[in-house]
C-alpha positions as CSV (number, residue, x, y, z in Angstrom):
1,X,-105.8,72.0,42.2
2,X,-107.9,70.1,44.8
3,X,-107.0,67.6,47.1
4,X,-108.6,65.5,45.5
5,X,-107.3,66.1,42.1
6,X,-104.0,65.8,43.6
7,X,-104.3,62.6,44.8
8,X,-105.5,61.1,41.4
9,X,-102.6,63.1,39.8
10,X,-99.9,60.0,39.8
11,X,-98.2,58.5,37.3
12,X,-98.6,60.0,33.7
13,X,-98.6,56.8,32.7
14,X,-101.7,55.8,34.9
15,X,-105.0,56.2,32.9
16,X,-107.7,58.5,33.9
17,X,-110.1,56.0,34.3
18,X,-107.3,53.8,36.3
19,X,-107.0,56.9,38.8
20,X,-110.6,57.6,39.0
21,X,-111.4,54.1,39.5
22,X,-108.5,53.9,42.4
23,X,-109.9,57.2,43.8
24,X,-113.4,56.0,44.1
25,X,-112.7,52.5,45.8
26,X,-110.3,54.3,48.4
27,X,-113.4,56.2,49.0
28,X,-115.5,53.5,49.4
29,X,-113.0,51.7,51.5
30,X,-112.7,54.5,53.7
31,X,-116.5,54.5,53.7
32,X,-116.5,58.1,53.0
33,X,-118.8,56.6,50.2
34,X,-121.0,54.4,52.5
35,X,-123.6,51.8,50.9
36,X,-126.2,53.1,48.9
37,X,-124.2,56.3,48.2
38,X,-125.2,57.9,45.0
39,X,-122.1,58.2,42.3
40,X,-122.8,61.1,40.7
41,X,-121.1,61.1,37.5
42,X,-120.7,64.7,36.7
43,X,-120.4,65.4,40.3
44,X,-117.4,63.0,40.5
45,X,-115.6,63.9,37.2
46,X,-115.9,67.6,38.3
47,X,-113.8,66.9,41.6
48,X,-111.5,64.5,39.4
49,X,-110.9,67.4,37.2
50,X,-111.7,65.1,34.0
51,X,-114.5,64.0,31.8
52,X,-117.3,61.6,32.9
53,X,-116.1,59.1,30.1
54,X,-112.9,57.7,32.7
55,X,-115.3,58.4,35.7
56,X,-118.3,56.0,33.7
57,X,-115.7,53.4,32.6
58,X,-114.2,53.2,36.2
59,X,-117.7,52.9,37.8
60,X,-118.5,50.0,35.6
61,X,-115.1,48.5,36.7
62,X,-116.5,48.6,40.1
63,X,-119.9,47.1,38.9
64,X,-117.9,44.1,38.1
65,X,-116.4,44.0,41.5
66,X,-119.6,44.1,43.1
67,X,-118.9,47.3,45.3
68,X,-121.4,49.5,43.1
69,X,-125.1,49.0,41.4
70,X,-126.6,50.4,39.4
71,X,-130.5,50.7,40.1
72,X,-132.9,52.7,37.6
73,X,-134.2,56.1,38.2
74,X,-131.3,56.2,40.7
75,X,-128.2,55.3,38.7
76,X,-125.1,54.1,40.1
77,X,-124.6,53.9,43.9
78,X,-122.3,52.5,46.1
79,X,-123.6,48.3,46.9
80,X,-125.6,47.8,49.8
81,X,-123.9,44.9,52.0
82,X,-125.3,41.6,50.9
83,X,-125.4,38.9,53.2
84,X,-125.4,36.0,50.6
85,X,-122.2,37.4,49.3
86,X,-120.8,38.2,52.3
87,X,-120.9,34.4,53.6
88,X,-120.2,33.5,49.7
89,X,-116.7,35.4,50.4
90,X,-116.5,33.9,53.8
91,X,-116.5,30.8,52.4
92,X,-114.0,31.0,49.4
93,X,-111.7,33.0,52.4
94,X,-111.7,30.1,54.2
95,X,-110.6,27.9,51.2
96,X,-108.2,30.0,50.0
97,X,-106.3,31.2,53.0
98,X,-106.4,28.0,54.5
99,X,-104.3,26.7,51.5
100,X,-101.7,29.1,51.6
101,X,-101.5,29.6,55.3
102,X,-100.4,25.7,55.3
103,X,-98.6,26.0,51.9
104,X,-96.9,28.9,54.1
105,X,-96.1,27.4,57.4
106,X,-92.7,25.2,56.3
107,X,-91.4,28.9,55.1
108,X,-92.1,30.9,58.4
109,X,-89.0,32.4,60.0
110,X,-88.7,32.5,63.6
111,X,-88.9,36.4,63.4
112,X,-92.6,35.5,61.3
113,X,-93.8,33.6,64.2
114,X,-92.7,35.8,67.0
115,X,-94.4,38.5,64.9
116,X,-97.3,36.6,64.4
117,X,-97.2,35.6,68.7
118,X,-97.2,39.8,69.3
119,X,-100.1,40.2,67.3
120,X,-102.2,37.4,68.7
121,X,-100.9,39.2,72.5
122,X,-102.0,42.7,71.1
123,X,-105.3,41.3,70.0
124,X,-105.8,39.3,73.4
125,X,-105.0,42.6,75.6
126,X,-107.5,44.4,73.5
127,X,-110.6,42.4,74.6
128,X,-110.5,44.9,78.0
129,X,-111.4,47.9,75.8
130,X,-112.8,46.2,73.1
131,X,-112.4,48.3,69.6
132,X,-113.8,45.8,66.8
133,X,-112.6,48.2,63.9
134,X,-109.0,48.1,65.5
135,X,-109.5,44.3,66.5
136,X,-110.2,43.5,62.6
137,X,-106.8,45.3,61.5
138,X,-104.5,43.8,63.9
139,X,-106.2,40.3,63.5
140,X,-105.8,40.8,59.5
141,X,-102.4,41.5,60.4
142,X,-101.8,38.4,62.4
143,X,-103.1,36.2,59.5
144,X,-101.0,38.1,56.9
145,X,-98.1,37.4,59.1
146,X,-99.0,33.5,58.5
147,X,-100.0,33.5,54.7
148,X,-97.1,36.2,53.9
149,X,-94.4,33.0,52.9
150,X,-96.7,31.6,50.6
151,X,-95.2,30.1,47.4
152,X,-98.0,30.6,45.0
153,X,-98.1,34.0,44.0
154,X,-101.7,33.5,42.0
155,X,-103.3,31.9,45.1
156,X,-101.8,35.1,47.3
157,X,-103.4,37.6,45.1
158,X,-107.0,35.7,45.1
159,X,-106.4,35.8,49.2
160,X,-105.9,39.5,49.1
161,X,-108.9,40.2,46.7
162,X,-110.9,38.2,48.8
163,X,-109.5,40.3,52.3
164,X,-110.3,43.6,49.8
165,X,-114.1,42.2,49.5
166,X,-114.7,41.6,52.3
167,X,-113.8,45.0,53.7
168,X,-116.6,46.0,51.7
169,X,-119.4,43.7,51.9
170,X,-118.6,44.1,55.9
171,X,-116.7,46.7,57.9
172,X,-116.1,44.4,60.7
173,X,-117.5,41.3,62.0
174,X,-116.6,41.7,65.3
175,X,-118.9,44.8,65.5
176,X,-121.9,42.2,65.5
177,X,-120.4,38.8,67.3
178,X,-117.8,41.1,69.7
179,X,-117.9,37.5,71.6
180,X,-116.1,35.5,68.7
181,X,-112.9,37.8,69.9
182,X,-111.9,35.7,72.4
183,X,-112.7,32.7,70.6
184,X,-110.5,34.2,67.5
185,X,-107.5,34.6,69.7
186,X,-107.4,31.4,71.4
187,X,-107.8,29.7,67.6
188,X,-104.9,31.7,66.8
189,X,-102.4,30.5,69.3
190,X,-103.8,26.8,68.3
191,X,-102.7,27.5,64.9
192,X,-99.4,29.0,65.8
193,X,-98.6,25.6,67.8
194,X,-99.7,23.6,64.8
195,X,-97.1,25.7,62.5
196,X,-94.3,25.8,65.1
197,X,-94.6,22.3,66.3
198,X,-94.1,21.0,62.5
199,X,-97.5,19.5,62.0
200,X,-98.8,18.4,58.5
201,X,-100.1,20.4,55.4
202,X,-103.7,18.7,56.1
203,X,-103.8,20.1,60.0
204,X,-102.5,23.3,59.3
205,X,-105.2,24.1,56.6
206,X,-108.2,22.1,58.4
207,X,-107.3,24.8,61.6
208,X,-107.0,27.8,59.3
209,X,-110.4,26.8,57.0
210,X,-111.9,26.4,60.4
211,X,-111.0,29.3,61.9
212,X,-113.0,31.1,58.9
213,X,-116.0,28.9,59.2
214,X,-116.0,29.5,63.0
215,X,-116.5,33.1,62.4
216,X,-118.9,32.9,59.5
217,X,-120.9,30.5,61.5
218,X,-120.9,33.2,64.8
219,X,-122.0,36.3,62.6
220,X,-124.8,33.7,61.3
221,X,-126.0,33.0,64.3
222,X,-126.2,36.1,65.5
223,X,-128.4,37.6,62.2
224,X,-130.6,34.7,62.8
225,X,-131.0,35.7,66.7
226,X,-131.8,39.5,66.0
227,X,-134.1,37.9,63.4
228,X,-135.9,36.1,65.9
229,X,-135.7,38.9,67.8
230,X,-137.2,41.1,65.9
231,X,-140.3,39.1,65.2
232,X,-140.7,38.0,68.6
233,X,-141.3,42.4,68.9
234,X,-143.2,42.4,66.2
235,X,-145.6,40.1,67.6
236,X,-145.7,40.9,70.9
């Protein structure tokens, strides 16, 4: 049995298509399958040690997650990052997670705070040597830390579905705005002060939606700077 097999061999009770579908969006998330990765059916099912029926039924289950297309004469293949959808997710992010960070906040223990206060420190002492793949996990951390007490179990899953898309559409902003770092860090400790000092529902969720705009609005900025860029080469 190969690796690979072995890690889709789980709980008889999990389907075939279940683990092949589980298998191929670690892989993706991994980005062992990168954008525009072809998702060779027969290919796949061989590694999976199954049929291609599970393998087509899980790549369609992807399809509607929009993490693979499928594109004719080519056949499925792992989504290219889209930019509309990326801000799209931005967007609902900053909605959602600023709704159950303030629906959160009266629930925080002081252990979740000074949790949250050593994440925003680690992040801060990592603008020296500046790692944006490392700076993403630890700020993802630092705003699970705040949401983590949230009451609404339906509006926590949509959060984490929409932290699961965009680690897809985007491996890491800061990779393209490494400047919003510092900015990121100092919104954080704003929001923490907010939460600790007992301020409203309205100015905990205006900070947190704002802190998701503020970042959407960087990594625009910056596309439409390498745009102008660009043609500013081009016509030189």
């Amino acid at each position: 049995m190969t690796q690979d097999q072995t890690l889709t061999s789980t709980s008889p009770d999990v389907s075939k298509a279940q683990r092949a579908y589980q298998w191929l969006k670690q892989k993706i998330a991994e980005q062992e399958f990168t954008p525009g990765y072809r998702l060779v059916l027969s290919t796949i099912a061989q590694r999976l040690d199954m049929s291609v029926v599970p393998v087509r039924e899980a790549i369609r289950r992807l399809e509607a997650e929009g993490l693979v297309t499928f594109r004719r004469n080519v056949g499925a293949q792992v989504a290219m990052v889209d930019e509309s959808r990326y801000r799209h997710s931005m967007e609902t992010l900053g909605i959602l997670e600023g709704a159950a960070t303030a629906l959160a906040a009266p629930n925080l223990t002081t252990e979740d705070l000074t949790r949250a206060r050593e994440l925003n420190d680690r992040l801060a002492a990592s603008l020296e040597d500046f790692d944006p793949h490392a700076f993403t996990q630890t700020n993802h951390d630092f705003h699970q830390v705040l949401f983590s007490r949230c009451p609404n179990e339906r509006l926590m899953d949509l959060v984490g579905a929409e932290w699961e898309r965009l680690g897809h559409l985007r491996d890491s902003t800061f990779s393209f705005v490494p400047g919003r770092a510092r900015e990121s860090v100092e919104e954080h400790a704003r929001m923490l002060e907010l939460i600790e000092s007992g301020a409203s529902t309205v100015e905990i969720e205006r900070a947190a939606r704002g802190h998701r705009q503020n970042t959407l609005a960087s990594y625009l900025k910056s596309k439409q700077s390498d745009a102008a860029d660009t043609d500013f080469s081009t016509n030189s």
